[in-house]
Each structure stands twice: as C-alpha cells, then as structure tokens.
N, C-alpha and C positions, 0 to 999 in steps of 0.2 A: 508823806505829804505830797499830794497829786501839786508841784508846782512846772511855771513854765524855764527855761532857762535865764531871763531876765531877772526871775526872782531869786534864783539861787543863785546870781551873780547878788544883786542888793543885797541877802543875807550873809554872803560873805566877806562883804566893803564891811557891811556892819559892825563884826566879827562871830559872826555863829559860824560853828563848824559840828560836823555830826560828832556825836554825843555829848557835845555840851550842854552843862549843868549847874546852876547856880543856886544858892540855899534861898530859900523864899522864905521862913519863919518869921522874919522878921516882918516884911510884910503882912502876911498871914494875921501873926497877932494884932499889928496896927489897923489892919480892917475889921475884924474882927469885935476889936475893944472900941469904932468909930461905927458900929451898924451894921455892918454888912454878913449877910450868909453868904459863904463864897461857893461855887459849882469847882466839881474836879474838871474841865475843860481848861477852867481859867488857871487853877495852879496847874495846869500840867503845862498849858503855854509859857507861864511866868519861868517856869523851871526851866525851859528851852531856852526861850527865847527873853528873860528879862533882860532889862537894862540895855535894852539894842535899840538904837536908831535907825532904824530901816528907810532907806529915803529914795524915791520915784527913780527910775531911769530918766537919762535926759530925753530921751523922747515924748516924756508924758508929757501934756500939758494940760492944767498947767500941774505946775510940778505937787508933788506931795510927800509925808513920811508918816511917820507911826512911830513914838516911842513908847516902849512898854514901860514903864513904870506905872503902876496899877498907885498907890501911894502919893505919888505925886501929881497923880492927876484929877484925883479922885476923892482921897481922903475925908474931903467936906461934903461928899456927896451921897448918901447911904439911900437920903432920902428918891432923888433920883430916882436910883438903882430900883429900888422897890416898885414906884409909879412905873416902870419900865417891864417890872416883874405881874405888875395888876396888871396892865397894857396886853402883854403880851400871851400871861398864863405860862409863863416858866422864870428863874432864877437866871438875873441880872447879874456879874461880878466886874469889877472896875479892871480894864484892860493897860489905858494908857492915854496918851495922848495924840489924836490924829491932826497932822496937819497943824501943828502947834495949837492951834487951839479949840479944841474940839475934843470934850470929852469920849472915849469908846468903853465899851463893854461886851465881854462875849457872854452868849448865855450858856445853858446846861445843851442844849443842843447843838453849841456853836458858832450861831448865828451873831453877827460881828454888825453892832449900833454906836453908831457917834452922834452926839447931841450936841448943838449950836445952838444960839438964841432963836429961839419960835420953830428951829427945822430937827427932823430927825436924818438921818440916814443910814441905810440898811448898804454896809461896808460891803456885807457876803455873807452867804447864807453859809459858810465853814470860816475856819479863822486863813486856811491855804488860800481862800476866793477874796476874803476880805484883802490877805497882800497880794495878790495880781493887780486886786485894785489899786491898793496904794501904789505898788510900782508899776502897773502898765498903764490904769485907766480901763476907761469902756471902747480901747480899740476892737471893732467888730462885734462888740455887746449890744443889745437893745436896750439905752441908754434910760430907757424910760422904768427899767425895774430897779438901779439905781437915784435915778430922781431926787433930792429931800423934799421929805415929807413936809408941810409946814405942820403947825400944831392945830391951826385951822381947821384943815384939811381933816385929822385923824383924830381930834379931841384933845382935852389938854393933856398936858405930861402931870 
C-alpha cells in the first residue's frame, strides 16, 4: 500500500501492524443474510484492517477518522449499496463508518464513497488514497475532485 508516513503513523496508534488478520465470517454472513453481494477489495480490507479506528493527524483540519466496521455501519443499508452499484456500474460493499457519521463503501475497483444526507463523497479513488484523506486531508490536493457531491447535482441516490 503506496501510503505517506502520517498514515502509517495513524495505522499504528490504531493498532494495525504488518500481517495482521482478523476472521471476517462473521461479518460476511451477516451481510450477506441483510442484502449485500460483497467485492474481494472489501473483504480483503476487512481482514487487514477491521475493527480499527483510524483517526486524522492533528494537523488535519478539521479533524476526521474511519472505523471499519462494515456491520455496524452498514447492516440496514443493502439497499444503498445497490443504488450506489446502478450509480456507478460496478459493486458497492459496506466499509465502515467515516467520520462518525457517514456511511463508506469501497467498490470492486477500490474506489472509497461515503454517503451523508443529500452529499456523496468520493474518499479516493483506492482504499490507500481514501486514508491519506481521512488522515491528511486535501493538503496540496485540488480540493475540487474531493468536493461532496450533492444528490442534486448527480441525481438521486
């Protein structure tokens, strides 16, 4: 994972350290048995990286985090996921929770969507780019390809 040194510091406050792995089935079947077709992108994050709260450097502002729990964030949400999947023409799976409250989803390509009332946001078009954002921000990004989308703007969800 192409990340900056700020993010391998957050992933390690977290507590992810290389080769950690954690059993996801459980998960799995609960989405699963609640709607969702899930992409190997998402279980393979979940495996890394579940159950971590990854939270912004202090430098960001303003501040942000990302908890992976796909389950708890998500569970009620199948239908979403799908509108997201017509939306876009590839598979939606439930990532976590941005920013306390902001549903996310990575797709089969990677690309990293958090959903808020009326906005979308396109986190990163990898799940590596999507945590730079959570922990750096758009320091020196052209802040306008992060943007949220309203629903307005891009139709409904």
């Amino acid at each position: 994972m192409d990340c900056g040194p700020s993010v391998w510091e957050a992933l390690r406050i977290a507590g992810w350290s290389a080769g950690r792995r954690i059993d996801t089935e459980i998960w799995t079947r609960q989405l699963v048995t609640a709607g969702f077709t899930l992409n190997d992108v998402a279980t393979a994050v979940w495996a890394e990286f579940g159950n971590l709260k990854i939270k912004s450097s202090p430098a960001r502002v303003p501040s942000s985090s990302l908890h992976l729990d796909p389950v708890d964030a998500c569970i009620d949400a199948s239908e979403e996921a799908q509108r997201l999947g017509r939306r876009y023409g590839e598979n939606f799976s439930p990532l976590g929770m941005w920013s306390i409250q902001y549903k996310s989803y990575v797709a089969a390509s990677g690309r990293v969507i958090a959903v808020g009332p009326g906005v979308l946001w396109q986190l990163g078009t990898s799940f590596a780019e999507a945590l730079t954002y959570v922990v750096d921000g758009d320091a020196g990004a052209d802040r306008t390809e992060r943007a949220p989308w309203l629903y307005s703007d891009c139709g409904p969800l």
